[in-house]
C-alpha positions in Angstrom: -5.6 26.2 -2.7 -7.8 23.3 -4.3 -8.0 20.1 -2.2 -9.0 16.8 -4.3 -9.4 13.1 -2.9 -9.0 10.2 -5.2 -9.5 6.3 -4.7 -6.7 4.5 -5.1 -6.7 0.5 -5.7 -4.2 -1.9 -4.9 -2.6 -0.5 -1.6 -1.8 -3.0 0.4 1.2 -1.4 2.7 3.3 1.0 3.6 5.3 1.0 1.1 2.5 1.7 -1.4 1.2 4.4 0.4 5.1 6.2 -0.3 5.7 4.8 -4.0 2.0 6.7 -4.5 2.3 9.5 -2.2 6.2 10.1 -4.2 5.1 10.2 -7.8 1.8 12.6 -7.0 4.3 14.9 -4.8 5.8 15.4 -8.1 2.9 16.7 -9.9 3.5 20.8 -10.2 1.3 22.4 -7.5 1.3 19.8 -5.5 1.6 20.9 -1.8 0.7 17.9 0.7 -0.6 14.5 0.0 -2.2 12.3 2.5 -2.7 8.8 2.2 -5.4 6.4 4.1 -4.1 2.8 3.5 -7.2 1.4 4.5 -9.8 2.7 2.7 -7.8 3.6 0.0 -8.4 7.4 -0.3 -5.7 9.6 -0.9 -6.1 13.6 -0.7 -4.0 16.2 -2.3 -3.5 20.0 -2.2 -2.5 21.8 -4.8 -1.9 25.4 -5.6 -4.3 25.1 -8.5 -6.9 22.1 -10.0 -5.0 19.1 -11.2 -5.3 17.8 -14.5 -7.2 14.2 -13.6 -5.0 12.9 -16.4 -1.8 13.0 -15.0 -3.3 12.2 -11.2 -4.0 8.8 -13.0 -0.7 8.8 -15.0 1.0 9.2 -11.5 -0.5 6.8 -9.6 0.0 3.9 -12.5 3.5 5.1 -12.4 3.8 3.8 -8.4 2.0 0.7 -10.0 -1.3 1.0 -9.0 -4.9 2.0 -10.6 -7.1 4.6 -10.0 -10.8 4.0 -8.8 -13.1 5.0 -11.7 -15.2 7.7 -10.4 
């Protein structure tokens, strides 16, 4: 199991915290993903690595941006 953390911008509420925590669930491998509104920081297990591409492709699809890294 891999476990990866990402910085998420734009989160204001709840309701961001499910749109993105929804459209990374979908990514294949993806076991849990946790979500801390406040600083932003959302961290994922996966069975496996995930391609940084389509972590970034998921979270613009909830309608929000990924912190550069």
């Amino acid at each position: 199991m891999t476990t990866s953390t990402y910085s998420v911008n734009g989160m204001t509420c709840a309701h961001c915290v499910a749109s993105v925590t929804e459209e990374i669930s979908e990514l294949h491998g993806v076991r849990s993903v946790a979500v801390d509104l406040p600083s932003g920081a959302v961290t994922v297990d996966s069975d496996t690595p995930l391609d940084p591409a389509a972590v970034r492709a998921a979270v613009e699809e909830a309608g929000y941006q990924l912190a550069a890294s």
